[in-house]
C-alpha positions as MATLAB code, in Angstrom:
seq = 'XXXXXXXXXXXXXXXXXXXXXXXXXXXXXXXXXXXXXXXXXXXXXXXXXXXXXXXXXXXXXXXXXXXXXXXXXXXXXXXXXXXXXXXXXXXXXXXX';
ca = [
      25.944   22.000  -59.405;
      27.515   22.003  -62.611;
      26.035   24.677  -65.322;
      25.443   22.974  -68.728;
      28.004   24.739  -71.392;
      25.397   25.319  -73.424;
      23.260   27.583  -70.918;
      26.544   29.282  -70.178;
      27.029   29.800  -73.956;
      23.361   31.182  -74.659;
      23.818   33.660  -71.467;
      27.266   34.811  -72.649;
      26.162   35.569  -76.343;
      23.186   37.434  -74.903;
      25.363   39.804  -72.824;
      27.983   40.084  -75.391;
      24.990   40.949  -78.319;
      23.534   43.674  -75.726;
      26.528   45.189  -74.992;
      27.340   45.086  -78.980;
      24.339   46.510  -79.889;
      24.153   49.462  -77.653;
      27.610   50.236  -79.007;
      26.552   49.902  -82.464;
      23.863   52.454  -82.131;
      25.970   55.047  -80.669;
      28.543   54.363  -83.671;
      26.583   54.477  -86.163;
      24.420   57.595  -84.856;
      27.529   59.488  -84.269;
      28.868   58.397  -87.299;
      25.735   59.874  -89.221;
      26.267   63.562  -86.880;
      29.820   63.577  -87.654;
      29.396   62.954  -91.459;
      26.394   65.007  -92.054;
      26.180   67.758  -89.212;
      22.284   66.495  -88.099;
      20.644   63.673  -85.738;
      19.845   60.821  -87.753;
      16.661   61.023  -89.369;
      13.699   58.888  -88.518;
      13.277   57.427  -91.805;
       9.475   56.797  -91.576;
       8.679   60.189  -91.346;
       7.195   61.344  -94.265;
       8.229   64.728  -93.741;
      12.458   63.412  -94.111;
      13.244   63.215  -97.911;
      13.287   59.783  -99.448;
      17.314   59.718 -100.383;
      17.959   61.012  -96.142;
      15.683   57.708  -95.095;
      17.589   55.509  -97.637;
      20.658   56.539  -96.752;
      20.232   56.345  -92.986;
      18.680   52.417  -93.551;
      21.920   51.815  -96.020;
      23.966   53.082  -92.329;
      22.404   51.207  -89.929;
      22.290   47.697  -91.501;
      25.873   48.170  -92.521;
      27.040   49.389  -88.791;
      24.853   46.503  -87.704;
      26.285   44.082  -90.175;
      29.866   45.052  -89.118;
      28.952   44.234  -85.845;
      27.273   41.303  -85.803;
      30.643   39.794  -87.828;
      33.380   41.258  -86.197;
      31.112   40.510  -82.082;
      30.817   37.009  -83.626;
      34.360   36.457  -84.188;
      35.202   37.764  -81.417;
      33.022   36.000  -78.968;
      33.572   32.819  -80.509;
      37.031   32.917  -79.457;
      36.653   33.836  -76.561;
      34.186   31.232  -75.667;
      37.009   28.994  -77.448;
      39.632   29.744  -75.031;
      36.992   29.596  -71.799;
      36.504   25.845  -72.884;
      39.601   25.177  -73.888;
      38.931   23.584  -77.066;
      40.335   24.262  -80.617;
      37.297   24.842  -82.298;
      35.435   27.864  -82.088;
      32.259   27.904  -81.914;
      30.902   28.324  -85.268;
      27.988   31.075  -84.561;
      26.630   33.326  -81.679;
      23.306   33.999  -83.694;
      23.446   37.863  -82.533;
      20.438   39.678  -83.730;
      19.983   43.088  -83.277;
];
């Protein structure tokens, strides 16, 4: 029974984007301890100032923008050299 590429393509980018993702969080909270000394806020608390909530947003969606560029690229080539063709595969549509 031959597995359609495509199926094989969805599953891969779904294991690559979980794995990404859990590795994102743990970046970007550490990143936030290491930088400021505390856990990272939760920034719909009312009782966190406005500029701490802002600022730990600003973090996240740029760890998770990182990410999702640099897990693309890489997955795409891989998936590239697993089929043997030239041209990647233009996205992997992770979303965290």
């Amino acid at each position: 029974m031959d597995i359609p590429q495509k199926m094989v393509w969805n599953l891969y980018s779904t294991a690559v984007g979980i794995a990404a993702a859990a590795v994102t969080k743990k970046v970007v909270d550490g990143a936030w301890e290491f930088v400021t000394g505390e856990e990272p806020p939760h920034p719909n608390d009312p009782t966190v100032p406005t500029g701490q909530a802002v600022a730990w947003v600003v973090a996240v969606a740029v760890g998770v923008g990182l990410s999702q560029v640099l897990i693309n690229r890489f997955a795409a080539k891989r998936w590239s050299a697993y089929i043997g063709e030239d041209q990647l595969a233009r996205a992997v549509n992770l979303r965290f």
